[in-house]
C-alpha positions in Angstrom: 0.0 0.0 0.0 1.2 3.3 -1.0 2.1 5.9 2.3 0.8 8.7 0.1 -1.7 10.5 2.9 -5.4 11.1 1.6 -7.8 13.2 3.5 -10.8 11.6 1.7 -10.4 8.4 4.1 -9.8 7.5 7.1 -7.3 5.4 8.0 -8.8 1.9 8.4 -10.4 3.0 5.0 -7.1 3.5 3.2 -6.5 -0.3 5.0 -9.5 -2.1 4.1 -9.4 -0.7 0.2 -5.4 -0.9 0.0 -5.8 -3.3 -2.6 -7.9 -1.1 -5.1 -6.1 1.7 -4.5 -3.1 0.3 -6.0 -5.0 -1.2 -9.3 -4.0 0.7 -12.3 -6.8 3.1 -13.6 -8.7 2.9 -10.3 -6.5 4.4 -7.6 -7.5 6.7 -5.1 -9.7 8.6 -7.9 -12.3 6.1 -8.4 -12.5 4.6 -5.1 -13.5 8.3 -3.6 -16.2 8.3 -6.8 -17.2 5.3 -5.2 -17.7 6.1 -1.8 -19.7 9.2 -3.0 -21.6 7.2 -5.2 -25.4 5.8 -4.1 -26.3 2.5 -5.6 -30.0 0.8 -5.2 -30.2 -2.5 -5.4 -33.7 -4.4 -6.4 -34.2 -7.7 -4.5 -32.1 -8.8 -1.8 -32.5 -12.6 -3.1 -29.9 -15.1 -5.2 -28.2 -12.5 -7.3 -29.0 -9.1 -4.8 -27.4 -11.3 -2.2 -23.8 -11.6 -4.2 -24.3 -8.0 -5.4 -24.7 -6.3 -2.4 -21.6 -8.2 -0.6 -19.4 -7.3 -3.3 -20.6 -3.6 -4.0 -20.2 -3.2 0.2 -16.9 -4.9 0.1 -15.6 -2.6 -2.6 -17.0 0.9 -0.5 -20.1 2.0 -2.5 -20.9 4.5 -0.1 -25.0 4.3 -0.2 -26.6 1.1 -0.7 -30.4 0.8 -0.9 -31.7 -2.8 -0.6 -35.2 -3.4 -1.7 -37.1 -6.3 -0.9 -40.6 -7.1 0.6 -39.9 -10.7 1.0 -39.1 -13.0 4.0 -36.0 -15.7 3.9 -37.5 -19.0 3.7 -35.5 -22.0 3.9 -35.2 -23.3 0.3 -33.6 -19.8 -0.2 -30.6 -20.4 1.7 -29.4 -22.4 -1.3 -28.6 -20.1 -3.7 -29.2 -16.7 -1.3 -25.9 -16.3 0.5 -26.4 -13.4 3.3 -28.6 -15.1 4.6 -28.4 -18.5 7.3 -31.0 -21.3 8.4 -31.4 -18.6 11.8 -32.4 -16.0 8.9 -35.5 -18.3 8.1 -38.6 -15.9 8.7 -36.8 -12.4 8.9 -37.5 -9.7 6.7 -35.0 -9.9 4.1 -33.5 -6.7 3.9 -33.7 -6.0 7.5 -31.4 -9.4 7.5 -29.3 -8.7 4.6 -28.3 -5.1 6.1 -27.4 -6.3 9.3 -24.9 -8.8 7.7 -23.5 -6.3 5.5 -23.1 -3.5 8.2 -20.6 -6.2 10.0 -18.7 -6.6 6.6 -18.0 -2.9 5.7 -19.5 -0.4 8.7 -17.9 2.8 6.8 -21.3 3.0 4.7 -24.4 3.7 4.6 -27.5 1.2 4.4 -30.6 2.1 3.4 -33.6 -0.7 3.4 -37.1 -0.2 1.8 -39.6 -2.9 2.8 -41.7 -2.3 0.0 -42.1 -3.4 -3.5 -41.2 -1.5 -6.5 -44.8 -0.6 -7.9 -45.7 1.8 -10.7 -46.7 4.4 -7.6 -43.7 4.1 -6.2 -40.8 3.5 -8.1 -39.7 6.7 -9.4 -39.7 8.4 -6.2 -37.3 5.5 -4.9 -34.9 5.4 -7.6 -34.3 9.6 -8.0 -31.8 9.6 -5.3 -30.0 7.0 -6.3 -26.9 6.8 -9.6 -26.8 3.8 -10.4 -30.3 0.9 -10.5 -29.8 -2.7 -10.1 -31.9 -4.8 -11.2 -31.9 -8.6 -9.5 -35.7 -9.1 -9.3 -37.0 -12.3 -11.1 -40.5 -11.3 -13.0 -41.2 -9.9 -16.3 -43.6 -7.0 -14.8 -40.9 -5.6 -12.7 -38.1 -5.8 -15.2 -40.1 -3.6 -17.3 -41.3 -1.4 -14.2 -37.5 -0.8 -13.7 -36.3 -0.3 -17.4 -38.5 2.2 -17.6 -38.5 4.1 -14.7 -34.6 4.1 -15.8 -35.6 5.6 -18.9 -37.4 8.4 -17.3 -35.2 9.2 -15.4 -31.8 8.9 -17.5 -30.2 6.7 -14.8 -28.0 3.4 -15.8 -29.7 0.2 -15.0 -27.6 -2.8 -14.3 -29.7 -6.1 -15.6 -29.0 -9.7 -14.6 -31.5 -12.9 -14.6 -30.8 -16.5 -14.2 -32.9 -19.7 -15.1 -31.6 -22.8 -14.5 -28.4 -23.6 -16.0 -28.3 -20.0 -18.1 -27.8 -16.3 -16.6 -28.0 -12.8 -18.8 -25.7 -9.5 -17.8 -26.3 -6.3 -19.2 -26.2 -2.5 -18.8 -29.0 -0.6 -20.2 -29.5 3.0 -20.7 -26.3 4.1 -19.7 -24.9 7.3 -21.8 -28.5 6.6 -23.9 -26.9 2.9 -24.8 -29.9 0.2 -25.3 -32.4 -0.5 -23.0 -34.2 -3.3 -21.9 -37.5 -2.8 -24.5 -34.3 -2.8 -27.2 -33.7 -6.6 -26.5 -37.3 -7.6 -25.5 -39.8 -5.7 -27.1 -42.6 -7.3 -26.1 -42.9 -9.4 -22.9 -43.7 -13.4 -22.8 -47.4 -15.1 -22.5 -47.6 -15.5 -18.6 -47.5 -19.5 -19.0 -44.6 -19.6 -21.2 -41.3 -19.2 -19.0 -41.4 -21.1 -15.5 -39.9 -19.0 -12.9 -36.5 -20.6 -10.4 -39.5 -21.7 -8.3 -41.0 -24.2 -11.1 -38.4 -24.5 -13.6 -35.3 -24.4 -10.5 -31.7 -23.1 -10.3 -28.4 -24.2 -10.5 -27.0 -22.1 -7.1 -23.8 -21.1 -7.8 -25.0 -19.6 -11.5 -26.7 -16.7 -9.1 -23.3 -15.9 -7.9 -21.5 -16.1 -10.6 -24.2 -13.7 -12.4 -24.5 -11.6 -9.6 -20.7 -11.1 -9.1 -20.9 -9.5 -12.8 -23.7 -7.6 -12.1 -21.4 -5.9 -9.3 -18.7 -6.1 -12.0 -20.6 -3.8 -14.0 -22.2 -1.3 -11.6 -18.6 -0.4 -10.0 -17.4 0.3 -13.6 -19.6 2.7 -13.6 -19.6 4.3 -10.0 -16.0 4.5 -10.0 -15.8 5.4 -13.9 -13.5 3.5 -15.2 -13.4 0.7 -17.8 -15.8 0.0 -20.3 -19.5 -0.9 -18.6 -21.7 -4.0 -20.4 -23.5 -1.3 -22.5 -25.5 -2.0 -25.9 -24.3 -5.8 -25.3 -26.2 -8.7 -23.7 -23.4 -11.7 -22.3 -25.4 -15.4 -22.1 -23.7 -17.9 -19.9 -24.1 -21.4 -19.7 -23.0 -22.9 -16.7 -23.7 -26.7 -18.1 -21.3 -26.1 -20.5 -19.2 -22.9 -19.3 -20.0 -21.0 -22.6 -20.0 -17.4 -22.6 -22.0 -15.5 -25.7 -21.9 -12.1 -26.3 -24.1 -10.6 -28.7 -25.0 -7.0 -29.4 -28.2 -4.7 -28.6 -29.7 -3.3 -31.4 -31.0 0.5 -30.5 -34.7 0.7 -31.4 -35.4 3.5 -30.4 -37.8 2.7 -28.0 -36.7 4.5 -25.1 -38.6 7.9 -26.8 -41.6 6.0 -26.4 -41.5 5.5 -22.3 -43.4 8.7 -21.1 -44.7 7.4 -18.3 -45.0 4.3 -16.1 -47.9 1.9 -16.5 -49.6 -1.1 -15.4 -47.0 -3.8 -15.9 -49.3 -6.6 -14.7 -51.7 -5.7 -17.6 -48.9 -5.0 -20.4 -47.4 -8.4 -19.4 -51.0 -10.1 -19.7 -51.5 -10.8 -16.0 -55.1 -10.4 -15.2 -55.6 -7.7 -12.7 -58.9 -6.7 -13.6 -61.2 -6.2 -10.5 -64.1 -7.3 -12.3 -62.2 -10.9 -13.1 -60.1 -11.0 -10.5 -59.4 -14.0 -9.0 -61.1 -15.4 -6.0 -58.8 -16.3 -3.5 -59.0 -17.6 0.3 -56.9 -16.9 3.5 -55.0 -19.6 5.6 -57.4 -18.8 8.0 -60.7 -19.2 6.2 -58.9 -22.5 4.8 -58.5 -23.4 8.4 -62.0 -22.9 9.5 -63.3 -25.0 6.6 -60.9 -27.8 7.6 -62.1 -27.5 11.6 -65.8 -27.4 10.2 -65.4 -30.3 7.7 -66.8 -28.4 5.1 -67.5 -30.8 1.4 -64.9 -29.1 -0.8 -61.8 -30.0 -2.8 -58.1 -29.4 -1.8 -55.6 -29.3 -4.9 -52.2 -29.1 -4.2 -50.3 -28.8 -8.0 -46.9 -29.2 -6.2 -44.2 -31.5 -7.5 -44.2 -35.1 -5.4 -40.9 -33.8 -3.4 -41.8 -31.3 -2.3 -45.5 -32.5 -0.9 -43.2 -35.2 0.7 -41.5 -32.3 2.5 -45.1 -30.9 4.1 -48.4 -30.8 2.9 -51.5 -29.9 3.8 -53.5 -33.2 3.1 -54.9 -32.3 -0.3 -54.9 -33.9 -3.4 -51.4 -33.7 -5.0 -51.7 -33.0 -8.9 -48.8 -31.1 -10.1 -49.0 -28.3 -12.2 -47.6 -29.7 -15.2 -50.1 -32.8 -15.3 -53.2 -30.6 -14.5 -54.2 -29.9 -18.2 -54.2 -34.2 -18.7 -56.3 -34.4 -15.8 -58.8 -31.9 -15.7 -61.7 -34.3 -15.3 -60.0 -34.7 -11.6 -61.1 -31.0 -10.7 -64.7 -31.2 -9.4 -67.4 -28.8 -11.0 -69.9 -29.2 -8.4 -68.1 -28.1 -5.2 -65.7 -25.1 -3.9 -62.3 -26.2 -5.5 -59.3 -24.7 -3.6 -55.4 -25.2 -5.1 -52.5 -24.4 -3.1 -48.9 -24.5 -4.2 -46.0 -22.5 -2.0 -46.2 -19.3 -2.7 -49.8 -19.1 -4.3 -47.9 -18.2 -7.6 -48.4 -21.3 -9.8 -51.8 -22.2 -7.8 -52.9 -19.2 -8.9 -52.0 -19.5 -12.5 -53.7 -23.0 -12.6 -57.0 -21.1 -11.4 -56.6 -18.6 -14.2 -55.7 -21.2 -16.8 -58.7 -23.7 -15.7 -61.4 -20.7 -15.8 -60.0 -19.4 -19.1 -59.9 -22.6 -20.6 -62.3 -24.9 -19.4 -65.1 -22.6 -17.9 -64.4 -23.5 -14.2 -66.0 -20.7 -11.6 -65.9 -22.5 -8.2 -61.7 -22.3 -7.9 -60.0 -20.4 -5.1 -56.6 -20.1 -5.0 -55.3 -20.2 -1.6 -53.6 -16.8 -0.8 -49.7 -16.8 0.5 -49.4 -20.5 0.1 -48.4 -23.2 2.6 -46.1 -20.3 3.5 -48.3 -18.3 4.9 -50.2 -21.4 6.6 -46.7 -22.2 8.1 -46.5 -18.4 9.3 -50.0 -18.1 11.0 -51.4 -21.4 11.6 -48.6 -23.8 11.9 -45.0 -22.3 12.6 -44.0 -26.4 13.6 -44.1 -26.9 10.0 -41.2 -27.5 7.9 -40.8 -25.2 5.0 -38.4 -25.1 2.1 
Protein backbone atom coordinates (compact mmCIF):
# COMPACT_ATOMS: atom_id res chain seq x y z
CA UNK A 1 0.00 0.00 0.00
CA UNK A 2 1.16 3.34 -0.97
CA UNK A 3 2.14 5.94 2.31
CA UNK A 4 0.80 8.68 0.11
CA UNK A 5 -1.75 10.53 2.91
CA UNK A 6 -5.45 11.10 1.61
CA UNK A 7 -7.83 13.16 3.49
CA UNK A 8 -10.83 11.59 1.71
CA UNK A 9 -10.38 8.42 4.08
CA UNK A 10 -9.80 7.51 7.07
CA UNK A 11 -7.26 5.41 8.02
CA UNK A 12 -8.83 1.94 8.36
CA UNK A 13 -10.40 3.01 5.03
CA UNK A 14 -7.10 3.54 3.15
CA UNK A 15 -6.47 -0.29 5.03
CA UNK A 16 -9.51 -2.11 4.12
CA UNK A 17 -9.44 -0.71 0.22
CA UNK A 18 -5.42 -0.94 0.03
CA UNK A 19 -5.81 -3.26 -2.61
CA UNK A 20 -7.95 -1.07 -5.08
CA UNK A 21 -6.07 1.74 -4.53
CA UNK A 22 -3.10 0.26 -6.01
CA UNK A 23 -5.03 -1.17 -9.27
CA UNK A 24 -4.03 0.70 -12.31
CA UNK A 25 -6.80 3.11 -13.61
CA UNK A 26 -8.69 2.87 -10.33
CA UNK A 27 -6.47 4.44 -7.56
CA UNK A 28 -7.52 6.74 -5.08
CA UNK A 29 -9.70 8.61 -7.90
CA UNK A 30 -12.32 6.12 -8.43
CA UNK A 31 -12.46 4.65 -5.05
CA UNK A 32 -13.51 8.32 -3.62
CA UNK A 33 -16.16 8.28 -6.85
CA UNK A 34 -17.16 5.31 -5.19
CA UNK A 35 -17.68 6.08 -1.78
CA UNK A 36 -19.70 9.17 -3.03
CA UNK A 37 -21.56 7.17 -5.20
CA UNK A 38 -25.38 5.76 -4.07
CA UNK A 39 -26.27 2.53 -5.63
CA UNK A 40 -30.03 0.81 -5.16
CA UNK A 41 -30.15 -2.51 -5.40
CA UNK A 42 -33.70 -4.42 -6.38
CA UNK A 43 -34.24 -7.75 -4.48
CA UNK A 44 -32.08 -8.83 -1.77
CA UNK A 45 -32.49 -12.63 -3.13
CA UNK A 46 -29.86 -15.09 -5.22
CA UNK A 47 -28.21 -12.54 -7.29
CA UNK A 48 -29.02 -9.08 -4.83
CA UNK A 49 -27.38 -11.31 -2.23
CA UNK A 50 -23.77 -11.58 -4.20
CA UNK A 51 -24.33 -8.00 -5.44
CA UNK A 52 -24.72 -6.31 -2.40
CA UNK A 53 -21.59 -8.18 -0.56
CA UNK A 54 -19.42 -7.28 -3.30
CA UNK A 55 -20.59 -3.61 -3.96
CA UNK A 56 -20.23 -3.22 0.15
CA UNK A 57 -16.86 -4.91 0.12
CA UNK A 58 -15.59 -2.64 -2.57
CA UNK A 59 -17.05 0.90 -0.54
CA UNK A 60 -20.11 1.97 -2.46
CA UNK A 61 -20.92 4.49 -0.12
CA UNK A 62 -24.97 4.28 -0.24
CA UNK A 63 -26.61 1.06 -0.72
CA UNK A 64 -30.40 0.81 -0.86
CA UNK A 65 -31.74 -2.80 -0.59
CA UNK A 66 -35.15 -3.39 -1.72
CA UNK A 67 -37.13 -6.25 -0.94
CA UNK A 68 -40.60 -7.12 0.63
CA UNK A 69 -39.90 -10.74 1.05
CA UNK A 70 -39.14 -13.03 4.02
CA UNK A 71 -35.99 -15.65 3.93
CA UNK A 72 -37.51 -19.04 3.67
CA UNK A 73 -35.53 -21.99 3.94
CA UNK A 74 -35.21 -23.30 0.32
CA UNK A 75 -33.58 -19.80 -0.18
CA UNK A 76 -30.56 -20.45 1.69
CA UNK A 77 -29.39 -22.42 -1.26
CA UNK A 78 -28.55 -20.07 -3.67
CA UNK A 79 -29.16 -16.71 -1.28
CA UNK A 80 -25.90 -16.26 0.51
CA UNK A 81 -26.39 -13.36 3.29
CA UNK A 82 -28.62 -15.14 4.62
CA UNK A 83 -28.44 -18.50 7.34
CA UNK A 84 -30.99 -21.30 8.45
CA UNK A 85 -31.38 -18.63 11.76
CA UNK A 86 -32.35 -16.01 8.94
CA UNK A 87 -35.45 -18.26 8.07
CA UNK A 88 -38.61 -15.86 8.68
CA UNK A 89 -36.84 -12.42 8.94
CA UNK A 90 -37.53 -9.70 6.66
CA UNK A 91 -34.98 -9.92 4.05
CA UNK A 92 -33.47 -6.66 3.93
CA UNK A 93 -33.67 -6.00 7.46
CA UNK A 94 -31.44 -9.44 7.45
CA UNK A 95 -29.34 -8.70 4.56
CA UNK A 96 -28.30 -5.13 6.09
CA UNK A 97 -27.42 -6.30 9.28
CA UNK A 98 -24.94 -8.78 7.65
CA UNK A 99 -23.51 -6.30 5.45
CA UNK A 100 -23.06 -3.48 8.24
CA UNK A 101 -20.63 -6.15 9.98
CA UNK A 102 -18.72 -6.56 6.60
CA UNK A 103 -18.05 -2.87 5.74
CA UNK A 104 -19.45 -0.44 8.70
CA UNK A 105 -17.91 2.79 6.85
CA UNK A 106 -21.29 2.97 4.66
CA UNK A 107 -24.39 3.71 4.65
CA UNK A 108 -27.54 1.19 4.39
CA UNK A 109 -30.60 2.08 3.36
CA UNK A 110 -33.57 -0.74 3.43
CA UNK A 111 -37.15 -0.23 1.76
CA UNK A 112 -39.60 -2.91 2.77
CA UNK A 113 -41.71 -2.33 0.02
CA UNK A 114 -42.15 -3.35 -3.49
CA UNK A 115 -41.25 -1.52 -6.54
CA UNK A 116 -44.76 -0.57 -7.93
CA UNK A 117 -45.73 1.84 -10.69
CA UNK A 118 -46.65 4.39 -7.65
CA UNK A 119 -43.65 4.10 -6.16
CA UNK A 120 -40.84 3.52 -8.14
CA UNK A 121 -39.69 6.68 -9.36
CA UNK A 122 -39.68 8.44 -6.16
CA UNK A 123 -37.32 5.46 -4.92
CA UNK A 124 -34.93 5.38 -7.63
CA UNK A 125 -34.30 9.57 -7.95
CA UNK A 126 -31.81 9.58 -5.28
CA UNK A 127 -30.02 7.00 -6.31
CA UNK A 128 -26.94 6.78 -9.61
CA UNK A 129 -26.85 3.79 -10.37
CA UNK A 130 -30.28 0.94 -10.50
CA UNK A 131 -29.77 -2.65 -10.07
CA UNK A 132 -31.92 -4.85 -11.23
CA UNK A 133 -31.89 -8.61 -9.51
CA UNK A 134 -35.70 -9.09 -9.35
CA UNK A 135 -37.02 -12.27 -11.06
CA UNK A 136 -40.53 -11.27 -12.97
CA UNK A 137 -41.16 -9.86 -16.29
CA UNK A 138 -43.60 -6.99 -14.79
CA UNK A 139 -40.94 -5.65 -12.73
CA UNK A 140 -38.11 -5.82 -15.16
CA UNK A 141 -40.05 -3.61 -17.30
CA UNK A 142 -41.34 -1.44 -14.24
CA UNK A 143 -37.49 -0.81 -13.66
CA UNK A 144 -36.34 -0.33 -17.38
CA UNK A 145 -38.54 2.24 -17.60
CA UNK A 146 -38.54 4.06 -14.74
CA UNK A 147 -34.60 4.15 -15.81
CA UNK A 148 -35.59 5.65 -18.94
CA UNK A 149 -37.39 8.36 -17.25
CA UNK A 150 -35.22 9.21 -15.37
CA UNK A 151 -31.77 8.92 -17.48
CA UNK A 152 -30.17 6.72 -14.80
CA UNK A 153 -28.00 3.44 -15.83
CA UNK A 154 -29.71 0.17 -14.95
CA UNK A 155 -27.57 -2.76 -14.27
CA UNK A 156 -29.66 -6.08 -15.56
CA UNK A 157 -29.03 -9.67 -14.59
CA UNK A 158 -31.50 -12.85 -14.60
CA UNK A 159 -30.83 -16.52 -14.24
CA UNK A 160 -32.86 -19.74 -15.09
CA UNK A 161 -31.64 -22.79 -14.51
CA UNK A 162 -28.38 -23.64 -16.04
CA UNK A 163 -28.27 -20.02 -18.13
CA UNK A 164 -27.80 -16.32 -16.59
CA UNK A 165 -27.96 -12.83 -18.78
CA UNK A 166 -25.74 -9.50 -17.78
CA UNK A 167 -26.31 -6.28 -19.19
CA UNK A 168 -26.21 -2.54 -18.79
CA UNK A 169 -29.03 -0.61 -20.20
CA UNK A 170 -29.47 3.01 -20.67
CA UNK A 171 -26.26 4.08 -19.73
CA UNK A 172 -24.93 7.29 -21.81
CA UNK A 173 -28.50 6.58 -23.93
CA UNK A 174 -26.87 2.93 -24.79
CA UNK A 175 -29.88 0.18 -25.27
CA UNK A 176 -32.42 -0.48 -22.97
CA UNK A 177 -34.20 -3.33 -21.92
CA UNK A 178 -37.50 -2.79 -24.53
CA UNK A 179 -34.30 -2.79 -27.18
CA UNK A 180 -33.71 -6.59 -26.54
CA UNK A 181 -37.27 -7.61 -25.52
CA UNK A 182 -39.82 -5.69 -27.06
CA UNK A 183 -42.64 -7.31 -26.06
CA UNK A 184 -42.88 -9.43 -22.88
CA UNK A 185 -43.72 -13.43 -22.81
CA UNK A 186 -47.45 -15.12 -22.51
CA UNK A 187 -47.64 -15.51 -18.61
CA UNK A 188 -47.54 -19.45 -19.03
CA UNK A 189 -44.58 -19.62 -21.21
CA UNK A 190 -41.34 -19.23 -18.99
CA UNK A 191 -41.41 -21.14 -15.51
CA UNK A 192 -39.92 -19.05 -12.90
CA UNK A 193 -36.54 -20.60 -10.37
CA UNK A 194 -39.50 -21.67 -8.32
CA UNK A 195 -40.95 -24.16 -11.15
CA UNK A 196 -38.41 -24.52 -13.63
CA UNK A 197 -35.26 -24.36 -10.53
CA UNK A 198 -31.71 -23.13 -10.34
CA UNK A 199 -28.45 -24.15 -10.51
CA UNK A 200 -26.98 -22.05 -7.13
CA UNK A 201 -23.76 -21.11 -7.82
CA UNK A 202 -24.96 -19.56 -11.52
CA UNK A 203 -26.69 -16.66 -9.11
CA UNK A 204 -23.26 -15.94 -7.87
CA UNK A 205 -21.49 -16.14 -10.56
CA UNK A 206 -24.24 -13.67 -12.45
CA UNK A 207 -24.50 -11.56 -9.59
CA UNK A 208 -20.71 -11.08 -9.09
CA UNK A 209 -20.95 -9.55 -12.76
CA UNK A 210 -23.71 -7.55 -12.14
CA UNK A 211 -21.44 -5.90 -9.32
CA UNK A 212 -18.75 -6.11 -11.96
CA UNK A 213 -20.56 -3.80 -14.00
CA UNK A 214 -22.21 -1.27 -11.57
CA UNK A 215 -18.59 -0.40 -9.97
CA UNK A 216 -17.45 0.33 -13.58
CA UNK A 217 -19.59 2.70 -13.61
CA UNK A 218 -19.64 4.33 -9.97
CA UNK A 219 -16.04 4.54 -9.98
CA UNK A 220 -15.78 5.43 -13.89
CA UNK A 221 -13.53 3.50 -15.21
CA UNK A 222 -13.40 0.74 -17.79
CA UNK A 223 -15.82 -0.02 -20.34
CA UNK A 224 -19.54 -0.90 -18.64
CA UNK A 225 -21.67 -4.04 -20.42
CA UNK A 226 -23.54 -1.28 -22.45
CA UNK A 227 -25.49 -1.99 -25.93
CA UNK A 228 -24.30 -5.82 -25.32
CA UNK A 229 -26.16 -8.72 -23.73
CA UNK A 230 -23.42 -11.68 -22.32
CA UNK A 231 -25.39 -15.39 -22.13
CA UNK A 232 -23.66 -17.90 -19.86
CA UNK A 233 -24.12 -21.39 -19.70
CA UNK A 234 -23.04 -22.94 -16.71
CA UNK A 235 -23.69 -26.71 -18.08
CA UNK A 236 -21.28 -26.07 -20.53
CA UNK A 237 -19.24 -22.90 -19.25
CA UNK A 238 -20.03 -20.99 -22.59
CA UNK A 239 -19.97 -17.37 -22.59
CA UNK A 240 -21.95 -15.47 -25.73
CA UNK A 241 -21.92 -12.09 -26.31
CA UNK A 242 -24.07 -10.58 -28.68
CA UNK A 243 -24.97 -6.98 -29.42
CA UNK A 244 -28.20 -4.72 -28.56
CA UNK A 245 -29.72 -3.29 -31.43
CA UNK A 246 -31.00 0.54 -30.51
CA UNK A 247 -34.71 0.72 -31.41
CA UNK A 248 -35.45 3.52 -30.36
CA UNK A 249 -37.77 2.72 -27.98
CA UNK A 250 -36.71 4.54 -25.11
CA UNK A 251 -38.57 7.87 -26.79
CA UNK A 252 -41.58 6.02 -26.44
CA UNK A 253 -41.49 5.49 -22.26
CA UNK A 254 -43.36 8.68 -21.07
CA UNK A 255 -44.73 7.36 -18.27
CA UNK A 256 -44.99 4.31 -16.10
CA UNK A 257 -47.86 1.92 -16.53
CA UNK A 258 -49.62 -1.11 -15.40
CA UNK A 259 -47.01 -3.81 -15.91
CA UNK A 260 -49.31 -6.57 -14.66
CA UNK A 261 -51.74 -5.70 -17.60
CA UNK A 262 -48.94 -4.97 -20.37
CA UNK A 263 -47.38 -8.36 -19.41
CA UNK A 264 -50.98 -10.09 -19.74
CA UNK A 265 -51.53 -10.82 -15.98
CA UNK A 266 -55.09 -10.43 -15.21
CA UNK A 267 -55.61 -7.66 -12.67
CA UNK A 268 -58.94 -6.66 -13.62
CA UNK A 269 -61.17 -6.18 -10.54
CA UNK A 270 -64.08 -7.34 -12.30
CA UNK A 271 -62.24 -10.93 -13.14
CA UNK A 272 -60.13 -11.00 -10.50
CA UNK A 273 -59.38 -13.97 -8.95
CA UNK A 274 -61.08 -15.36 -6.04
CA UNK A 275 -58.82 -16.25 -3.45
CA UNK A 276 -59.01 -17.59 0.32
CA UNK A 277 -56.91 -16.90 3.46
CA UNK A 278 -55.02 -19.59 5.60
CA UNK A 279 -57.36 -18.83 7.98
CA UNK A 280 -60.72 -19.16 6.18
CA UNK A 281 -58.92 -22.46 4.80
CA UNK A 282 -58.49 -23.41 8.42
CA UNK A 283 -62.03 -22.88 9.49
CA UNK A 284 -63.27 -25.02 6.57
CA UNK A 285 -60.94 -27.80 7.65
CA UNK A 286 -62.14 -27.47 11.55
CA UNK A 287 -65.78 -27.36 10.16
CA UNK A 288 -65.44 -30.26 7.75
CA UNK A 289 -66.83 -28.35 5.13
CA UNK A 290 -67.48 -30.77 1.45
CA UNK A 291 -64.88 -29.13 -0.85
CA UNK A 292 -61.75 -30.00 -2.84
CA UNK A 293 -58.09 -29.38 -1.80
CA UNK A 294 -55.59 -29.34 -4.85
CA UNK A 295 -52.25 -29.06 -4.24
CA UNK A 296 -50.32 -28.81 -7.96
CA UNK A 297 -46.86 -29.18 -6.19
CA UNK A 298 -44.21 -31.46 -7.48
CA UNK A 299 -44.20 -35.07 -5.41
CA UNK A 300 -40.86 -33.82 -3.38
CA UNK A 301 -41.85 -31.35 -2.27
CA UNK A 302 -45.54 -32.50 -0.88
CA UNK A 303 -43.15 -35.22 0.69
CA UNK A 304 -41.54 -32.26 2.55
CA UNK A 305 -45.05 -30.86 4.05
CA UNK A 306 -48.39 -30.76 2.85
CA UNK A 307 -51.51 -29.92 3.80
CA UNK A 308 -53.50 -33.17 3.10
CA UNK A 309 -54.88 -32.28 -0.26
CA UNK A 310 -54.92 -33.88 -3.36
CA UNK A 311 -51.42 -33.66 -5.00
CA UNK A 312 -51.71 -33.00 -8.85
CA UNK A 313 -48.84 -31.10 -10.15
CA UNK A 314 -48.99 -28.27 -12.22
CA UNK A 315 -47.58 -29.67 -15.22
CA UNK A 316 -50.05 -32.83 -15.27
CA UNK A 317 -53.25 -30.59 -14.49
CA UNK A 318 -54.18 -29.88 -18.20
CA UNK A 319 -54.16 -34.19 -18.74
CA UNK A 320 -56.35 -34.44 -15.78
CA UNK A 321 -58.76 -31.88 -15.72
CA UNK A 322 -61.72 -34.33 -15.33
CA UNK A 323 -59.99 -34.72 -11.58
CA UNK A 324 -61.06 -31.01 -10.71
CA UNK A 325 -64.67 -31.20 -9.41
CA UNK A 326 -67.39 -28.83 -11.02
CA UNK A 327 -69.93 -29.24 -8.44
CA UNK A 328 -68.13 -28.07 -5.18
CA UNK A 329 -65.75 -25.10 -3.88
CA UNK A 330 -62.27 -26.24 -5.50
CA UNK A 331 -59.30 -24.67 -3.57
CA UNK A 332 -55.43 -25.16 -5.13
CA UNK A 333 -52.53 -24.37 -3.09
CA UNK A 334 -48.85 -24.51 -4.16
CA UNK A 335 -45.99 -22.53 -1.97
CA UNK A 336 -46.23 -19.30 -2.74
CA UNK A 337 -49.80 -19.09 -4.34
CA UNK A 338 -47.94 -18.22 -7.62
CA UNK A 339 -48.38 -21.27 -9.78
CA UNK A 340 -51.78 -22.24 -7.75
CA UNK A 341 -52.88 -19.24 -8.90
CA UNK A 342 -51.97 -19.49 -12.49
CA UNK A 343 -53.74 -23.00 -12.63
CA UNK A 344 -56.98 -21.08 -11.43
CA UNK A 345 -56.57 -18.55 -14.22
CA UNK A 346 -55.75 -21.20 -16.79
CA UNK A 347 -58.74 -23.69 -15.73
CA UNK A 348 -61.42 -20.68 -15.78
CA UNK A 349 -60.03 -19.37 -19.08
CA UNK A 350 -59.86 -22.56 -20.64
CA UNK A 351 -62.27 -24.94 -19.37
CA UNK A 352 -65.07 -22.58 -17.86
CA UNK A 353 -64.42 -23.49 -14.20
CA UNK A 354 -65.98 -20.68 -11.57
CA UNK A 355 -65.93 -22.52 -8.19
CA UNK A 356 -61.69 -22.27 -7.91
CA UNK A 357 -59.98 -20.37 -5.14
CA UNK A 358 -56.59 -20.05 -5.04
CA UNK A 359 -55.31 -20.24 -1.65
CA UNK A 360 -53.62 -16.81 -0.78
CA UNK A 361 -49.71 -16.84 0.49
CA UNK A 362 -49.41 -20.53 0.06
CA UNK A 363 -48.39 -23.18 2.57
CA UNK A 364 -46.06 -20.33 3.50
CA UNK A 365 -48.35 -18.31 4.90
CA UNK A 366 -50.25 -21.44 6.58
CA UNK A 367 -46.72 -22.15 8.11
CA UNK A 368 -46.50 -18.37 9.30
CA UNK A 369 -49.97 -18.06 10.96
CA UNK A 370 -51.37 -21.44 11.56
CA UNK A 371 -48.63 -23.80 11.89
CA UNK A 372 -44.99 -22.29 12.61
CA UNK A 373 -44.03 -26.35 13.58
CA UNK A 374 -44.10 -26.89 10.00
CA UNK A 375 -41.19 -27.53 7.89
CA UNK A 376 -40.75 -25.23 5.02
CA UNK A 377 -38.44 -25.07 2.13
Amino acid sequence: MSNKVDNNFSKDEQIRYSRQFVLPGFGHEAQLKLKSSKVIVIGAGGLGCPVLLYLAAAGVGTLAIVDHDQVSLSNLQRQILYTTEDVTKSKALAAAEKLKKLNPEINFEVIEKKITSDNALTFFAGYDVVVDCTDNFPTRYLINDACIILDKPLVFGSIFRYEGQVSVFNYQKSPNYRDLYPLPPTPDSVPNCEEGGVLGVLAGIIGCMQANEVIKIAGDFGEPLAGRLMIFDSHTFEFTQIKIPDQNSRAKIKSLINYDEFCGIATNPTNAMKEVTVQELKALIDSGADFQLIDVREPHEYDICNLGGELIPQGEIPHQVEKVSKDRQVILQCRSGARSGNMVQWLEKNHGFTNLYNLKGGILAWAREIDPAMPTY
